[in-house]
SEBA-851613 format. One record per residue (C-alpha): x, y negated, z negated; residue in three letters. Coordinates in steps of 0.2 Angstrom, whole numbers, plus 5000, padded with zeros to 4 digits. Example, Ala and Ser with C-alpha at 12.3 -4.5 7.8 and 13.67 -1.06 7.14 Angstrom:
506250224961Ala506850054964Ser
//
This chain:
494347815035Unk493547945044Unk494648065055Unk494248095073Unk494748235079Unk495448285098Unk494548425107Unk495448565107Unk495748675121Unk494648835124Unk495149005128Unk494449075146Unk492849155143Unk492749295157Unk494049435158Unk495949445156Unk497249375167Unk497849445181Unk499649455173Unk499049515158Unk498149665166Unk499849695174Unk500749705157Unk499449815150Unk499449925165Unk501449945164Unk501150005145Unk500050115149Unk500650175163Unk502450195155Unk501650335144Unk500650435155Unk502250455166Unk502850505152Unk501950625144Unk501550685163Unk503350735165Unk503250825147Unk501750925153Unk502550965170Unk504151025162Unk503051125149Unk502151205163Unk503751245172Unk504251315157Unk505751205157Unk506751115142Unk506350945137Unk506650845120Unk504750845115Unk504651045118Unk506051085107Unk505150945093Unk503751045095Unk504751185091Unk505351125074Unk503851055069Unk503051245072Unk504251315062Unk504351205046Unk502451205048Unk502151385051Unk500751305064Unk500751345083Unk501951215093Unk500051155099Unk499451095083Unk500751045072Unk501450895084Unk499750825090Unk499250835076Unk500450715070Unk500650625083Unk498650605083Unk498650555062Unk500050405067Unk499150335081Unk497250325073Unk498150275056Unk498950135070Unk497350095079Unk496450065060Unk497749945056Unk497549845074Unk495649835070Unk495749775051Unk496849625059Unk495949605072Unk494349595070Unk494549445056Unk495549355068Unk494049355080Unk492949305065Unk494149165060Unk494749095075Unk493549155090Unk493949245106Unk495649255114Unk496849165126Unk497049325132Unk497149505128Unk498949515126Unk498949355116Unk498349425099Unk499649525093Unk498449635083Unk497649695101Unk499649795101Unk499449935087Unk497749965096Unk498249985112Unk499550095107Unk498650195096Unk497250235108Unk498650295120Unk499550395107Unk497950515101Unk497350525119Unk499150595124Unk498950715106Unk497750785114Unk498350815131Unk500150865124Unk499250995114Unk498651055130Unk500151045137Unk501251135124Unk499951275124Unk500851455126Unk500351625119Unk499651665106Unk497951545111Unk496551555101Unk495051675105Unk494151535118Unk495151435130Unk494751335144Unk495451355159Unk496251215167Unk497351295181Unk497951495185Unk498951545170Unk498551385159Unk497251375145Unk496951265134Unk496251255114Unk494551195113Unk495051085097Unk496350995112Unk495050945125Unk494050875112Unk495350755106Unk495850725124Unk493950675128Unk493850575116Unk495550485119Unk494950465137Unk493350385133Unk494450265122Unk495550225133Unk494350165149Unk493550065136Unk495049945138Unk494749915156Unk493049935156Unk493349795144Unk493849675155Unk492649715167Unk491149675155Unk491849515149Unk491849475168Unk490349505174Unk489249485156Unk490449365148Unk491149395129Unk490049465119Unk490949425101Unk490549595090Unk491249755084Unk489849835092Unk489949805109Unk489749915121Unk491349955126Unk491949915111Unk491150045105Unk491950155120Unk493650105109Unk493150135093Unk492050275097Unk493450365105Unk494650315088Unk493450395077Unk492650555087Unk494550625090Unk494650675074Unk493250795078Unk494850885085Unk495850905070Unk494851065059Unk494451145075Unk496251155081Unk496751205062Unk495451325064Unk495751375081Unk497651395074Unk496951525059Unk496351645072Unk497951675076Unk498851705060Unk499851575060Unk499151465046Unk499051475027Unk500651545014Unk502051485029Unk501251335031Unk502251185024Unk500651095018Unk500051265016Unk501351335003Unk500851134993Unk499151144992Unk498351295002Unk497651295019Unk495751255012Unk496551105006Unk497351045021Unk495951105032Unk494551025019Unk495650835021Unk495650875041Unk493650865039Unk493850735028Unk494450635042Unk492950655051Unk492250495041Unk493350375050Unk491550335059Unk491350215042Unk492550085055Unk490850035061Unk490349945046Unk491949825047Unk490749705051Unk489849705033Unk491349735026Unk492049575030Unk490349485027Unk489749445045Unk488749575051Unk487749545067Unk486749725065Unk485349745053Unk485649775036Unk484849955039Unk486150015046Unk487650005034Unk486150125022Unk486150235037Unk487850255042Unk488550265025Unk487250375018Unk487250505034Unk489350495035Unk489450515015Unk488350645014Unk488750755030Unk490950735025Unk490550775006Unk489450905007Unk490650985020Unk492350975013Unk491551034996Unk490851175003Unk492551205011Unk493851194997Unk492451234984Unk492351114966Unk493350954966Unk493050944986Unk491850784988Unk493250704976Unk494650744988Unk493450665002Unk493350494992Unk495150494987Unk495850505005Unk494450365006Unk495150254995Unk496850304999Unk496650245018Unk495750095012Unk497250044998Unk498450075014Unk497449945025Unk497049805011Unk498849815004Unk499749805022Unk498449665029Unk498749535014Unk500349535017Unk499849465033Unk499649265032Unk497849185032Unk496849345036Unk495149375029Unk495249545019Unk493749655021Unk493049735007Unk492149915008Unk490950014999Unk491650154987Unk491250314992Unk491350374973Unk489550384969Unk489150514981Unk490550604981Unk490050624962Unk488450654966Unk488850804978Unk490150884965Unk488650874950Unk487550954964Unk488851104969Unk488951144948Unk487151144948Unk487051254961Unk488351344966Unk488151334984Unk489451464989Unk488451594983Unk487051694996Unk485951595000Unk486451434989Unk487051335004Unk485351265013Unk484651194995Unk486551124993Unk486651005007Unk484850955008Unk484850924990Unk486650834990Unk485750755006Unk484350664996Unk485150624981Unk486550554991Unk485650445004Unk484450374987Unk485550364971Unk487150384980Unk486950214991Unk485850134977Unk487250144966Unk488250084981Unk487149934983Unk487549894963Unk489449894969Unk489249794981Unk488549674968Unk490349664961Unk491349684976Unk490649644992Unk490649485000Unk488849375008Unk487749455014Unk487749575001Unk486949604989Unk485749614998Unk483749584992Unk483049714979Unk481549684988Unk482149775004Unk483049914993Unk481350024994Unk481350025015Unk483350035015Unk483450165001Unk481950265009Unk482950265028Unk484650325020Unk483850455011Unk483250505026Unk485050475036Unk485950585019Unk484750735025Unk485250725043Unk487250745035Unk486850875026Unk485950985043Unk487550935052Unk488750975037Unk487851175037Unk488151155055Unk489851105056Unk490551225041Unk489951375048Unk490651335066Unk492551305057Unk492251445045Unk491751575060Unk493351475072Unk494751525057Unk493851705055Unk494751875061Unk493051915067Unk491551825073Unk489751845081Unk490051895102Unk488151825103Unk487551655101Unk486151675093Unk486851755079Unk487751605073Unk486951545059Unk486151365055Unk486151375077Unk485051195076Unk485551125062Unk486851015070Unk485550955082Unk484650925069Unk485550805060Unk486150715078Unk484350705081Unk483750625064Unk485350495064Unk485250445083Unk483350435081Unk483350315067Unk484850225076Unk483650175091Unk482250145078Unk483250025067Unk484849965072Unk484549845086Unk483949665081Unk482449575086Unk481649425086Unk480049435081Unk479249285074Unk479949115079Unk480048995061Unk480448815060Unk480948675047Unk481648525043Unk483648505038Unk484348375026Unk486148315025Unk486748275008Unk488448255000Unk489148225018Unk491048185017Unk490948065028Unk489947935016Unk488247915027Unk487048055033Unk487848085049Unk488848195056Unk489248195075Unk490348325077Unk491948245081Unk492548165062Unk493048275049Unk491248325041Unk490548445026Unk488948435021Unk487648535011Unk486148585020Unk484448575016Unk483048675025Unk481148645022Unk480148775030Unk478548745038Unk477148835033Unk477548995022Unk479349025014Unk480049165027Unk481549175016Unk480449225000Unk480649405003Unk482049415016Unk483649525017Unk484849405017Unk484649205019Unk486249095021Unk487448985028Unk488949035039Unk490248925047Unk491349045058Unk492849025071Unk493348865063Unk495048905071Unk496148825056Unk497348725063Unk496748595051Unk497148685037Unk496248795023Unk495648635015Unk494148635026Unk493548785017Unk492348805001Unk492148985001Unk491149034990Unk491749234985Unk493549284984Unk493549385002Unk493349215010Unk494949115003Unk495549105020Unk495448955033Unk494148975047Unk492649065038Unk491549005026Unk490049095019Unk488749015004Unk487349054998Unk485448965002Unk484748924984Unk483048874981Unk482748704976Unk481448714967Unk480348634981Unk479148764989Unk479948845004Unk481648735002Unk483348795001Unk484948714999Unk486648785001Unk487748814987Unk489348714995Unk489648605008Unk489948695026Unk490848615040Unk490048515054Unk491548475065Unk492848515078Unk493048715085Unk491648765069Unk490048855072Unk488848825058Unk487348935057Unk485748985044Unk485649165044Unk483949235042Unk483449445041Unk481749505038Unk481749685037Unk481749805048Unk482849725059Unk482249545062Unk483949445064Unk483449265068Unk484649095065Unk484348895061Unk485848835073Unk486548685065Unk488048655074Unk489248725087Unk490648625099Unk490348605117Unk491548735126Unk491848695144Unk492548875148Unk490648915147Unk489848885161Unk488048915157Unk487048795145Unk487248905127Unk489048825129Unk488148645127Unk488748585110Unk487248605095Unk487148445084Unk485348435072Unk485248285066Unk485048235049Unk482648265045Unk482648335063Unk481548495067Unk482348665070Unk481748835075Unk482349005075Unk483049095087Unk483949265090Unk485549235080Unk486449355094Unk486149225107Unk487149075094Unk488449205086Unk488949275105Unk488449115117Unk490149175127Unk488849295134Unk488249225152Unk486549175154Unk486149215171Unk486249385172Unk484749475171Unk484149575154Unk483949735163Unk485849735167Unk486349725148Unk485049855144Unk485749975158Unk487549945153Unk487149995134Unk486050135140Unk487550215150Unk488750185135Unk487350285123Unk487150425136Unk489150465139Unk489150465119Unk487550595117Unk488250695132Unk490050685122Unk489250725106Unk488350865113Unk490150945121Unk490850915106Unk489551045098Unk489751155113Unk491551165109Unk491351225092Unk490151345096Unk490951435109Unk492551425096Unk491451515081Unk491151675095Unk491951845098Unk492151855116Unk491252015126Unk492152155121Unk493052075105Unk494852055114Unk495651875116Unk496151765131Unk497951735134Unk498851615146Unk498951765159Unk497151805160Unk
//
């Protein structure tokens, strides 16, 4: 007897409520007050529990009072924020939006976090006393600052309006369901740039003596060593491929090649031509260190989809054979190092990542060998672009923890090489990475082995069913990316029984993923396993041409009265009815509203890309000014 089911309740659709914004407010607003009476009482030169912490954690470190706590403090709370997004992020993917932002516990750990590394960096600031480092900036008469703590502070900022900015969006735009939102990327972005902070303060820290045999961590493993897993931490940026990782990415395939190829090639080729043979290994086993951490802790958690990750190794390999070859810290070894580990990173490096992911990585991948020529051909590019910024970068930090330095400008060497490399990834970024539309396709769908008995499915009983789609005219899905069926949000309160998944990432209730397999029938394809076609699912064929064409068959999706505007109409096809393609962003995020105009969206993602370029370009102003002598060769202090 077939099982009707009730309609379950839907979250709102727009922005948090009132109350909740209250609550969060209070959190926040707890901790600045906080921190804001630490840095007054610092400034007044008055006791206080976290000066005298500071104090301690400078002399079992042998770092300055303003490195050796933020730094810390900095570690726990993006190590904090990393955790929050691993849980959060499936529980969007498995059970949609929120009641609120305060009802998903996961939303916690990264709220916190973000407000612990934005207050690292402004307690650096404010624990910052002679000895200072060679360039400060001035923030008041008789207060400077290390350059290494405004960029963390920055960054933390950013971060932290994301959250209201945040609510705001989802108000006036809607919910836009993705990792790579923008202010989602405010959030993230922040996360993952403030560990720009990290080696320049260690650096910054050098200059004054007070780092190497002294050092805790130095007397364990040597301050290259410390300092070359500090730039290792400048690969977190690999949060952005979450989304692959847990097998529904909304980007093009394109952009995991170039975001891995550029952040592998630009963190291995820098940390090992800081802390010399064996570096690119240290870089993959912090790599997998992090990642162990996250996988263990998140299974422990019940019914949360794991995300898998590619493995770094390869690369890392790659640069260390390259650096033997070589020998890049030899005169003049150092330019045919990085270009070389550049190319060979961003082609075998991620082709051997693509046969990993083969083994380990859930649907969409592997993805088509066809497309490997175009995706192997931008990464290689992307690696060359890491290895500019990893000359860059290394010479900055080496110049910042050097007794002397250049007093002029253009005497620091590689000067463009970092804008270089921003140049080459942001460049393919806007050339690649947003999806389009192009072509619209249609066909017919076919219902077979439907769990109800008969060939309909209306969205209320209890359905599974295997999908058949019959192209019209030429098979688009011949030579395609990626072509398959995903059943998302199922918000499992039915149970896991629902679920056929079809790779071990997915044994979880409220996603399932299988593969389209040809019939045998020109231009037809079946899934693999039943998907569901009921209740709180949204049940969609996903279709990528390369470069970036991202285009869907909807097949079915609930009606949701918290959407005002018609994509919250429920989807039903019928069973031999036509369907067409359609941007699959407008299906996978229909909370978005429908009625504001295109232009608004475009200048709302544009502002977001233009506070990140004009950070990214203080961020490289920073570590110039840090790698100079100033006039006259004689250090700033707090008094002048």
């Amino acid at each position: 007897m077939p099982i009707t089911l009730a309609a379950p309740a839907t979250p709102p659709a727009g922005g948090a409520a009132f109350h909740e914004i209250l609550i969060a407010a209070g959190i926040a607003g707890v901790v600045i007050l906080f921190f804001g009476w630490v840095t007054l009482m610092e400034r007044l030169d008055k006791p206080n529990p976290v000066g005298a912490l500071a104090d301690w954690a400078a002399k079992i470190s042998g770092l300055p009072r303003w490195v050796a706590l933020p730094a810390v403090l900095g570690l726990v709370s993006i190590l904090s924020c990393a955790w929050g997004v691993w849980w959060d992020v499936p529980i969007h993917m498995q059970k949609g939006r929120d009641a609120g932002p305060l009802a998903n516990p996961s939303h916690y750990p990264i709220f916190l976090g973000i407000l612990g590394f934005c207050h690292a960096g402004i307690l650096s600031m404010a624990l910052a006393r002679d000895p200072l480092p060679r360039h400060t900036i001035r923030l008041a008469p008789g207060w400077r600052v290390p350059l290494g703590a405004v960029i963390i502070t920055g960054a933390g900022l950013i971060a932290l309006v994301g959250f209201p900015a945040d609510d705001f969006w989802h108000r006036f735009f809607g919910q836009d369901v993705t990792e790579w939102g923008p202010t989602h990327t405010m959030m993230i972005g922040g996360a993952v740039t403030f560990v720009l902070g990290i080696p320049l303060l260690l650096a910054e820290a050098a200059q004054i003596g007070t780092v190497g045999e002294r050092a805790l961590m130095g007397r364990i493993f040597g301050h290259r060593v410390v300092t070359g897993l500090a730039i290792a931490l400048c690969g977190i940026p690999f949060a952005f491929l979450m989304e692959f990782d847990l097998g529904v990415p909304q980007f093009p395939a394109v952009t995991e090649f170039l975001i891995f190829g550029f952040l592998a090639a630009w963190i291995c080729t820098s940390v090992r031509l800081w802390v010399g043979p064996g570096g690119a290994l240290l870089v993959a086993g912090g790599y997998l260190l992090v990642h162990a951490f996250l996988w263990v802790t998140i299974d422990v958690l019940p019914d949360v989809l794991l995300a898998r990750f590619l493995l770094l190794v390869p690369s890392a390999v790659i640069v260390e054979l390259v650096g033997l070859a070589l020998r890049p810290n030899r005169t003049n070894r150092a330019i045919p190092f990085a270009l070389l580990s550049g190319l060979l990173v961003g082609s075998l490096g991620m082709y051997a990542e693509w046969l990993w992911s083969k083994v380990f990585m859930p649907l969409p991948q592997p993805f088509d060998a066809d497309a490997l020529p175009f995706l192997l051909a931008v990464s290689t590019v992307a690696g060359v672009g890491g290895g500019f910024m990893a000359l860059w970068m290394l010479s900055r930090i080496r110049l910042a923890a050097a007794a002397e330095a250049p007093s002029d400008p253009r005497q620091l060497p590689y000067r463009g090489f970092g804008l270089v490399g921003l140049v080459i990834f942001v460049g393919l970024m806007s050339a690649f990475a947003v999806p389009r539309e192009g072509d619209t396709y249609s066909g017919t769908v076919t219902y077979s082995d439907v769990s109800t008995g008969g060939k309909a499915c209306d969205g209320q009983q209890r359905c599974l069913a295997r999908v058949t789609l019959t192209f019209h005219g030429k098979d688009m899905a011949k030579d395609a990316i990626w072509f398959y069926a995903l059943s998302w949000q199922g918000n499992p309160r039915h149970g896991a029984g629902d679920n056929v998944p079809t790779d071990p990432s997915a044994h979880v209730p409220g996603i399932v993923r299988t593969a389209l397999e040809p019939t045998g029938k020109p231009g037809q394809y079946t899934t693999k396993d039943p998907v569901p076609i009921y209740g709180p699912w949204k049940t969609l064929l996903r279709l990528h041409r390369a470069p970036s064409q991202m285009v869907s068959f909807p097949i079915y999706a609930p009606d949701d009265p918290a959407i005002k505007a018609a994509t919250g109409r429920q989807v039903l096809v019928a069973d031999g009815a036509t369907v067409k393609t359609q941007l699959e962003s407008k299906f996978l995020q229909r909370e978005k509203k429908d009625n504001i105009p295109a232009a608004a969206f475009t200048i709302g993602y544009l502002l977001v890309l233009a506070t990140w370029i004009a950070m990214f370009l203080f961020y490289g102003w920073c570590y110039n000014r840090a790698a100079l002598s100033p006039a006259g060769g004689r250090r700033r202090t707090t008094s002048g």
